[in-house]
N, C-alpha and C positions, 0 to 999 in steps of 0.2 A: 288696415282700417281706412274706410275712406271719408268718415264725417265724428266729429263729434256728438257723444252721447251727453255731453254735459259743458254748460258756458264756465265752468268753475277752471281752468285749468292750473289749478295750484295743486289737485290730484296727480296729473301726472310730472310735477316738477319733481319727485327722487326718480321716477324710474327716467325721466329726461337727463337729469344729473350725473346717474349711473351710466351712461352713454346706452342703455337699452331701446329708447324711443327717439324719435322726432317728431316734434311735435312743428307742421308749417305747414301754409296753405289750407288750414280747414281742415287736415288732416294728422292721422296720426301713422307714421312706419316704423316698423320695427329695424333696428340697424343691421339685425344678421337673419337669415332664413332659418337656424337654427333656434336662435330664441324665441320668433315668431309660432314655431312648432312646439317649444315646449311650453310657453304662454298656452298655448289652446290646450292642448294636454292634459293641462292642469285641472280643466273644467270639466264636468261632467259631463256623461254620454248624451244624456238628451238635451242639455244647453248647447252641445254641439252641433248637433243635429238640425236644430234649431236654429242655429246662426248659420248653416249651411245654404237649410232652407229658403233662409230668408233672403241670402246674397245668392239665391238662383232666380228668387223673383225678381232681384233688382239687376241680376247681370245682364246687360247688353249680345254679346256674339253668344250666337248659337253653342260654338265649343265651354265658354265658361260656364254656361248653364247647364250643359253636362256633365261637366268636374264638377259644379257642385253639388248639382242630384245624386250623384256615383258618392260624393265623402258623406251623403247622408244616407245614403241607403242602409239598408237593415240587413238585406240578403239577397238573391237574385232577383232582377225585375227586369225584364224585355225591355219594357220601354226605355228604362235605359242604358241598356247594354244598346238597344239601335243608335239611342241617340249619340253613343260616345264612339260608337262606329263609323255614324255618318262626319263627325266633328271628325275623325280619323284619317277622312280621306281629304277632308276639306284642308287639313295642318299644314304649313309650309315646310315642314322639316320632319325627315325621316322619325328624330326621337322622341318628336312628340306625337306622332302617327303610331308609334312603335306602342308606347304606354298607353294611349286610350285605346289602343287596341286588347292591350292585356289585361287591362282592367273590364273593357265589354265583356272579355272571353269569361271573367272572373263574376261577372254578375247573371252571365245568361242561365236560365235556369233549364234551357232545352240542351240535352248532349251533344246533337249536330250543329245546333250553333254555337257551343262553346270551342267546339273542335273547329269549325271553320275559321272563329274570330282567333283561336290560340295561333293557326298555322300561318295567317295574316298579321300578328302579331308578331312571329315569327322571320316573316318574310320581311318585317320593317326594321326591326331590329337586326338581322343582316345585312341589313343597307346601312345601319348604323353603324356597325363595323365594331363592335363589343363581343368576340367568342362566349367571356364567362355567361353573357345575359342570354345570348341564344340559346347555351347549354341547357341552361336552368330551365327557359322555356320550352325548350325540345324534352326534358328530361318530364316536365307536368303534361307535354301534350302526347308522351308517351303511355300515357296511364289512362289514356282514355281510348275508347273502340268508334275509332273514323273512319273515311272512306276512304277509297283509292285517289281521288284528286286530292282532299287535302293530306293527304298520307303525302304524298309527291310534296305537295308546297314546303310540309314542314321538315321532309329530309332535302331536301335541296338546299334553304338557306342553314341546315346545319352541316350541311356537306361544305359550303361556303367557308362558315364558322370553325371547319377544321382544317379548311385549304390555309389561312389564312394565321394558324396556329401553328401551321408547317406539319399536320399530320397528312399528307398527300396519301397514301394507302389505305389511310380507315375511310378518307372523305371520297377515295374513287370506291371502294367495295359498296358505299351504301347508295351512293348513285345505279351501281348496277344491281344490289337487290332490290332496290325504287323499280329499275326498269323491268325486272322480271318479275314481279311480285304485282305493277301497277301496270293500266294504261295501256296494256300492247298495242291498241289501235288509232289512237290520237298522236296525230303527226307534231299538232303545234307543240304538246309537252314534250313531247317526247324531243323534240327540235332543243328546246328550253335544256331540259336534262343532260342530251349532248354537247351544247354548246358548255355547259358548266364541267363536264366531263374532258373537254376537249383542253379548257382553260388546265383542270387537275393534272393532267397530264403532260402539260408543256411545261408545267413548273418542274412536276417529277422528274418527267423525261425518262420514266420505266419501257422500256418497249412493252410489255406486259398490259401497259395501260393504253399507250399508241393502238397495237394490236387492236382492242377491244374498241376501236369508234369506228371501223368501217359497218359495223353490223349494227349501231347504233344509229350511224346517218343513214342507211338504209331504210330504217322503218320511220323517217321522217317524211316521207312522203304519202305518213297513211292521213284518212281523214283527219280532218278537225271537226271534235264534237261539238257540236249545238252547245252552249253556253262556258265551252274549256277553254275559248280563245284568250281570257285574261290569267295572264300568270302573276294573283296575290297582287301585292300595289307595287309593282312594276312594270309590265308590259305589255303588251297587246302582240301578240307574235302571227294576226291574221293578214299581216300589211306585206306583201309579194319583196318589199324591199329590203324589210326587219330578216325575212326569213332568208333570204340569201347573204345577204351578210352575214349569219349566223353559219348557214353549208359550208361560208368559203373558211370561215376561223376552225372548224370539225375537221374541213376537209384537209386544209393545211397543216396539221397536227397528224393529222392519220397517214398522209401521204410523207415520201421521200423529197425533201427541199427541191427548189427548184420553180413551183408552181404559183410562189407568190404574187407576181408581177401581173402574172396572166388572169389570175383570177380579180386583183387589182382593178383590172380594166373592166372587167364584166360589172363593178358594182357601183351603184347612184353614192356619187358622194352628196352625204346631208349637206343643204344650204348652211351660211354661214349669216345669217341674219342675226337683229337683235331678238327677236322674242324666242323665248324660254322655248322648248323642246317639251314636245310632247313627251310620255317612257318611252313610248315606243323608239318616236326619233333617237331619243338619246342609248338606246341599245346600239340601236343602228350604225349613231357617230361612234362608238367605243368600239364596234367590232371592226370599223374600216378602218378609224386609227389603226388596230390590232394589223391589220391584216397589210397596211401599208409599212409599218415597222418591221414588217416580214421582208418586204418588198423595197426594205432600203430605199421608199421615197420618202426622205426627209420631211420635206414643207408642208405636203399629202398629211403624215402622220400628224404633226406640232398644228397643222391646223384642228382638226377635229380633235385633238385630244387638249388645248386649249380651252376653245370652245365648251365641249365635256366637263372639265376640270371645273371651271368657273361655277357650273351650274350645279355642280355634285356638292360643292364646298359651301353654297347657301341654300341649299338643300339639309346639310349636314350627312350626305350619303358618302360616307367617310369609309363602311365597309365595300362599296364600289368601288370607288374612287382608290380603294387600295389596287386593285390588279392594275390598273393606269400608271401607279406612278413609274417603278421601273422602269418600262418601256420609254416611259414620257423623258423622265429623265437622263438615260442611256441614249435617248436620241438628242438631246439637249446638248450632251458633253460628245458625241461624236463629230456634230455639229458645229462646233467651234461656240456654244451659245455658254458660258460658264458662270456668267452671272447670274443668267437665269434659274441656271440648273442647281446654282448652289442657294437661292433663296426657296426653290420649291423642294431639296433636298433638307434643309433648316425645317423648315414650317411642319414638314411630314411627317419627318422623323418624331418632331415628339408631340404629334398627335397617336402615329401606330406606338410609340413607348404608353400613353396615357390607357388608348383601349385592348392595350397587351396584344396585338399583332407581332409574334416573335419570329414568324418567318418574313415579314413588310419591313420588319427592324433589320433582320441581318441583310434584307437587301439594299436598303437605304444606306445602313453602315457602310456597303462593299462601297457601294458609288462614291459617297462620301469620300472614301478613302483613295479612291481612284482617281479624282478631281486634287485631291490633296498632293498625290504623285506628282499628276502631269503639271500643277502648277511648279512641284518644285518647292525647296524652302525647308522649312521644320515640318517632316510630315510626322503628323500627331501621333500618339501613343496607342497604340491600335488594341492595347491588356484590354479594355471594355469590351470593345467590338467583338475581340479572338473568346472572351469568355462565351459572350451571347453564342458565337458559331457553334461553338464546341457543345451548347446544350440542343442543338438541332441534329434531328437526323438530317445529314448532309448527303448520304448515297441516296434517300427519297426527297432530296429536294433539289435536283441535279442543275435547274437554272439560278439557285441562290450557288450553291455550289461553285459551278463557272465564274460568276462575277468576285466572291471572295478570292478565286486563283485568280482572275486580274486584277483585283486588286494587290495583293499580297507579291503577284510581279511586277508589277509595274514601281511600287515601293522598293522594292529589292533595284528595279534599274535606277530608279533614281537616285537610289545610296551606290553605285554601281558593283551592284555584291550581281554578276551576269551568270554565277551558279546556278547563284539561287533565284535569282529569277527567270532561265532557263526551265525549270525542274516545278516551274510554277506554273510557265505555260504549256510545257509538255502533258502535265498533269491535266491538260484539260480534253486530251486523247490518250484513249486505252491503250493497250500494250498491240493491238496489232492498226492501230492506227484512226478506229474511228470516233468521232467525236463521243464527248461526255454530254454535251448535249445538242442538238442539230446544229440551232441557231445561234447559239453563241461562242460554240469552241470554233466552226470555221473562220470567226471575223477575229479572230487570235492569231489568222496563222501569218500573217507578215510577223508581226510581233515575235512568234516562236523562230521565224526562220532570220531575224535580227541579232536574235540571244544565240539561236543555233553557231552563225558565224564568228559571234564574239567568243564562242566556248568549243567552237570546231566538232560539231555534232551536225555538222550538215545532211550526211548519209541518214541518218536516220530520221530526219524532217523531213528530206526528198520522199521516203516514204509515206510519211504523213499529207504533206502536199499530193502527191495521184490520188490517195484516199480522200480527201477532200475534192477533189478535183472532179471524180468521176462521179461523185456524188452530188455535185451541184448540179449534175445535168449538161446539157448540151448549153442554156441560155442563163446561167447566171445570173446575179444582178450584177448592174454597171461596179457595185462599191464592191462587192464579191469578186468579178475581174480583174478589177485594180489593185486589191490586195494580193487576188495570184500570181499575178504577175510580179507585183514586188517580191513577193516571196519567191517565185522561180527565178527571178533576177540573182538573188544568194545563193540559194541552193540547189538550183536544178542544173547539172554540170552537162546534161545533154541538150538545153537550149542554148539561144544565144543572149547573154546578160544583157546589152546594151538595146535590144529591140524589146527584152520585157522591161527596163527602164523606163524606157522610152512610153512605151505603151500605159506604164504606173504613172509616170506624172504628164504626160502630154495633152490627154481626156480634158478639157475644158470644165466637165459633170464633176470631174474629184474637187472641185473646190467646194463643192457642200462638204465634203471630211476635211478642213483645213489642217488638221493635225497631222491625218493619215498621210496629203500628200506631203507636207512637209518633211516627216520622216523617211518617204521616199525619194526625196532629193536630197536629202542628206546620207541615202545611202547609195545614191548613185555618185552622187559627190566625191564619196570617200573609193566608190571604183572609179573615177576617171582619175582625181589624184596618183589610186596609185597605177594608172597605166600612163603617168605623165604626158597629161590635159589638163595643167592648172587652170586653163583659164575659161575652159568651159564647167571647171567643177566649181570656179566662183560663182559663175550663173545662177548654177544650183541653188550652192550654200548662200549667195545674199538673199533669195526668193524663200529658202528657205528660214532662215534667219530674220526677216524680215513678217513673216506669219507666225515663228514662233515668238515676237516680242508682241506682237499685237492680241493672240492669245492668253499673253501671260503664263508663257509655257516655259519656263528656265530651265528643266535638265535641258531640254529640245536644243533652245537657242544656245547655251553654253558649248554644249557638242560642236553645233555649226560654227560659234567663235572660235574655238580648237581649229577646227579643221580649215577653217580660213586663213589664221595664221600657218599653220601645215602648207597649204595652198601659197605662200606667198604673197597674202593681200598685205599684211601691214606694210611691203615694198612698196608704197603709191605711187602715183606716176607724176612727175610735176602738175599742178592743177591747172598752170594757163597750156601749156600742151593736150594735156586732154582733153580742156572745152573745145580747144581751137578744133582737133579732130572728132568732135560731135557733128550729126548736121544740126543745120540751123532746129529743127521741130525737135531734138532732141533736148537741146541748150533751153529752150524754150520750157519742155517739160521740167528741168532740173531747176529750173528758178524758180518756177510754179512752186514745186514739191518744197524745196530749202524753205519757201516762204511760210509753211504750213499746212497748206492747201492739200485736202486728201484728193485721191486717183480722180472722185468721182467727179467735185470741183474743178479739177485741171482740166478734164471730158471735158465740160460744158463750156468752157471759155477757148477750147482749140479745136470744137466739134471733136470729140472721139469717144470711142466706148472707155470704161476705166478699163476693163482687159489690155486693149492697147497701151492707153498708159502704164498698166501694169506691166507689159512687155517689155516697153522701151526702158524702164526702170531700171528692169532685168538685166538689161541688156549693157545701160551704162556704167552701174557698180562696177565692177569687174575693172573700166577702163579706167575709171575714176579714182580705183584706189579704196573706196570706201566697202563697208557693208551693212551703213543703217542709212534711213533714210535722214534723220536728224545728222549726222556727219556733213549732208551737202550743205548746209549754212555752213558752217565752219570753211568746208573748203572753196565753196564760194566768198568768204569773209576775204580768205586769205590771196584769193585769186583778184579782185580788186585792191588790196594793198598794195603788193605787188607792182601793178598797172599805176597806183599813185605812187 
């Protein structure tokens, strides 16, 4: 209530006492949205009506004087079911777009416009990201006789609604009886439909479902009808740049890896400005993120899907913004970015626990758990997680699938149980070798062929390795080469180790994977040691050791402290001898660094890249004795006593 009906207010002093009112500023509020509802309740029908009435005369925005013509209404009335339509589009947030849509669909009294506003209701409420509510409304808008476009709208976001439920095979069948049943001639839907098809099926990962979008992108180049160019309150798919971005996500899904990169370049990335994104734009940014996380270009991806993200989450398009996070997140943690990744992994998580997203949950879980590894420490109790997995079909949801086997190895290496985390990563290729699922069991295979050596299964990884190999194509990505190479480096006994070494950590581009390459120089590390080259495997191991402390990576860096002592570092070398044989710009960087001062710092004060610094770094651990950067104060400390 917003005024006093009466100057008395000793009436409302027990229900103020009772903690049910407040009574301040000329006003009166109810303390809980619950009491407020059963207060009115209590009153009759047409004193409600009544007071509806009258706070639609006195409400200010357009939308509140729809809400409350719509809680007075008697039975259907056009006028306003338009007007709660129009209030609809105008909402700032999907779940408020979502409800006045369903309530317009519920007051129209004409069948075609109850069916239209039902399948836009529909459409909103899939952005909301709620399965049970789509259900319900898919289940009302199925009892009624619609057309062919909104027949499409309102299996689409229920197709959504069970992607995202982890049903991948019921939600790809009804996209393709949409496509055969609706539409044959309209490119833009039919564009729309694939593109959601294309998503169902990189999740699956069925070839069954792969299979079926080459014939599907195909007939996206039929017309677009006279007024089908809006797809529901999402998208405009008439825009030359919307629609290629969408080909390249279809096309990438349907074709054999390999083509990301390529297709990368052919597409406009969205500006990255302040104002808000149109749908259209914001399909556009979501599919070239997509399609650059394909393409293993990091900063590409985390831009646009930042961007994205931002604008989904005050929006409340919570059911969009669910296919984003994985990718977003998996690129976050390949990245070396783990803060990030663990606050937008927190926040996610229990929003898809809140709108029952059970396949967005057990993805979120895996990551989670995966981050928990590679830090190292108490990795948590995974009984919650492993229950949720187990109530998913896991053979039709083959990209959740992958990430729970890395996670579950990666755990296992860090207890180092190398069986069972072997037998984790193996699991994420078939018995003759080919991936479980395209895109995420090949960036496993250093990883596999790591545990391979620790468990002397090499021969059989070798196999796996040309299976992946041959399948990446002739051009790879840069991160897809440096992982094969590391991996050939273990186990492929007909190259030569030290030039795929070489080739795994020497790339300047591997430092966007700081983990990956670290790993790789701790396992080149551990072959120079043993072909006695102590003192080039400290190189390694301090560089390595050195990113795994900065990370926050402790199985990682613990390894590399093994193996430096192995190496012979704890031997140091007297400390005024080894400065004396630095040159001078070396001695120079080492006071720099002892004093605090990061790579990038020390650049700027001696003209250099931080790479170079970071070189020279490399270069004089080893001599020095040490293997952290914090040791050079100490043996700097002790190098001036000394001299006093």
């Amino acid at each position: 209530m917003t005024a006093l009906d009466t100057p008395d207010l000793d009436v409302w002093a027990p229900a103020e006492a009772a903690g049910i009112v407040t009574v301040a500023d000329g006003g009166i509020s109810f303390r809980h949205a619950l009491v407020r509802r059963s207060a009115g309740a209590r009153h009759p029908a047409q004193l409600r009506r009544t007071a509806y009435l009258a706070l639609a005369e006195a409400a200010g925005p357009h939308a509140s004087r729809a809400r409350y013509r719509a809680a007075a209404a008697l039975g259907p009335d056009e006028s306003i079911a338009a007007a709660l339509e129009g209030a609809a589009w105008d909402a700032q947030d999907a779940f408020t777009a979502a409800a006045a849509l369903q309530q317009a669909a519920r007051l129209s009294p004409g069948v075609r416009d109850r069916a239209r506003r039902l399948a836009e209701a529909l459409a909103a409420a899939h952005l909301v990201g709620d399965p049970d509510w789509v259900g319900d409304l898919y289940q009302e808008f199925t009892r009624i006789d619609a057309d062919a476009e909104t027949t499409f709208l309102a299996a689409t976001a229920m197709s959504t609604a069970l992607s995202l439920s982890s049903f991948q095979e019921e939600a790809f069948d009804l996209l393709l009886d949409v496509s055969e049943r609706t539409l044959p001639g309209d490119g833009s839907l039919t564009l729309a439909l694939a593109s959601l098809a294309a998503a169902v099926a990189d999740q699956s990962a069925l070839p069954q479902h792969r299979n079926r979008l080459a014939a599907l992108l195909a007939r996206t180049e039929g017309r677009t009808r006279a007024g089908s160019e809006s797809i529901g309150s999402l998208a405009r798919l008439d825009d030359p740049e919307v629609r290629s971005a969408l080909r390249a996500v279809v096309s990438l899904v349907a074709t054999p890896p390999g083509s990301a990169a390529r297709l990368l370049r052919g597409l406009e990335q969205p500006r990255l400005g302040a104002l808000p994104d149109s749908p259209g734009m914001l399909v556009q940014r979501l599919a070239v993120a997509w399609v650059a996380y394909q393409a293993d270009e990091a900063d590409a991806c985390l831009r646009q899907y930042r961007k994205a993200d931002a604008q989904l989450c005050t929006r409340k398009a919570l059911g969009l913004r669910a296919w984003s996070l994985a990718p977003m997140a998996d690129t976050l943690l390949a990245t070396g970015r783990w803060t990030e990744a663990e606050a937008l992994l927190e926040e996610s998580s229990e929003g898809s626990a809140v709108l029952g997203q059970s396949r967005v949950q057990a993805d979120l879980d895996a990551l989670a758990l995966i981050l928990s590894a590679l830090r190292g420490g108490t990795v948590p109790d995974p009984s919650a997680a492993e229950a949720r997995w187990r109530a998913l079909d896991l053979e039709g949801n083959r990209a959740t699938q992958a990430r729970i086997l890395r996670a579950r190895a990666l755990a296992a290496t860090a207890q180092g149980d190398w069986a069972r985390a072997f037998r984790q990563w193996r699991a994420l290729f078939d018995a003759d070798g080919s991936p479980l699922h395209p895109f995420l069991s090949p960036r496993a295979i250093a990883e596999l062929a790591v545990a391979a050596k620790r468990t002397g299964r090499e021969e059989e990884t070798a196999r796996i390795l040309a299976r992946v190999r041959s399948q990446q194509g002739e051009r790879p990505t840069t991160r897809m080469t440096l992982l094969l190479h590391h991996a050939a480096a273990l186990v492929d006994f007909e190259g030569d180790p030290e030039q795929h070494f070489q080739l795994a950590v020497v790339n300047p581009e591997s430092e966007q994977w700081p983990w990956e390459r670290a790993q790789a120089r701790l396992s080149y590390a551990v072959w120079l040691r043993r072909g006695r080259r102590p003192l080039e495997a400290r190189e390694q191991l301090t560089a390595a050791l050195e990113m795994a402390e900065q990370l926050g990576a402790d199985p990682l860096a613990a390894a590399a402290r093994a193996e430096l002592r192995a190496s012979g570092a704890a031997c140091a070398a007297d400390p005024d001898v080894a400065l004396v044989e630095l040159t001078a710009q070396q001695r120079q960087i080492v006071r720099l660094a002892a004093s605090g001062l990061s790579n990038r710092e020390i650049g700027e004060q001696l003209f250099l890249s931080p790479r170079t610094v970071g070189t020279h770094l490399y270069n004089v651990y080893p001599k020095l004795g040490v293997s952290r950067r914090h040791q050079l104060r100490d043996l700097l400390s002790a190098a001036e006593t000394d001299i006093a």
